[in-house]
C-alpha positions as CSV (number, residue, x, y, z in Angstrom):
1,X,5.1,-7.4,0.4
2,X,3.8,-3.9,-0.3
3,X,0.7,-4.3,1.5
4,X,2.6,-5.9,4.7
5,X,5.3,-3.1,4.7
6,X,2.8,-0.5,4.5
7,X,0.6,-2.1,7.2
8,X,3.3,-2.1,9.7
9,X,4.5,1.3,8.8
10,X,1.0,2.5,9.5
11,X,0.7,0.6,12.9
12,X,3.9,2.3,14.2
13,X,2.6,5.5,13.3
14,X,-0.6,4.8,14.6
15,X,1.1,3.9,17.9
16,X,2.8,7.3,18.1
17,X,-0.8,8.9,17.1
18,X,-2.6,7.0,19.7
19,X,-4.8,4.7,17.9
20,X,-3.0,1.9,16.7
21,X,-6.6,0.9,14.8
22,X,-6.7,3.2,12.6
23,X,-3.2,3.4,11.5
24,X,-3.7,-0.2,10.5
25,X,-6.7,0.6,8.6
26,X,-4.8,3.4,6.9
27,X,-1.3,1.0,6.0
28,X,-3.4,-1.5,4.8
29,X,-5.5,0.8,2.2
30,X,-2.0,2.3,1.0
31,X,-0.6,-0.7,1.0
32,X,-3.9,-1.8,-1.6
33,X,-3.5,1.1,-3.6
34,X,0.5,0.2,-3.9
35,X,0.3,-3.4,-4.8
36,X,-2.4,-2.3,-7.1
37,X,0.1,0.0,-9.1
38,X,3.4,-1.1,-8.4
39,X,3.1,-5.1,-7.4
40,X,4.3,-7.9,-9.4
41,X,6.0,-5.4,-11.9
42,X,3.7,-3.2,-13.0
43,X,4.1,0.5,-13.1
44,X,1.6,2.6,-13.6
45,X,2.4,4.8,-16.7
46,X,3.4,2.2,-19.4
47,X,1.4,1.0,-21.9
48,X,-0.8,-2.2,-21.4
49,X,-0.7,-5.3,-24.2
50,X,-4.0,-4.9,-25.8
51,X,-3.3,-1.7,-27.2
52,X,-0.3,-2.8,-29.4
């Protein structure tokens, strides 16, 4: 839900901008970088598994 939130987010901005486009382009790479560090969970600064 990250990615779509972000997408949409960046489309509304984008419409205020003028180029609806790009801010779909720029939600949607936030919106990979996000789930990427924050989805299912995750956060960024803890330790991972393996190196227990």
């Amino acid at each position: 839900m990250i990615i779509v939130g972000c997408l949409l987010v960046g489309i509304g901005v984008g419409m205020i901008a003028g180029d609806a486009g790009a801010g779909a382009l720029i939600g949607l790479g936030i919106g990979f970088l996000g789930e990427a560090l924050f989805g299912r969970g995750r956060t960024p600064w803890s330790r991972s598994r393996s190196a227990e």
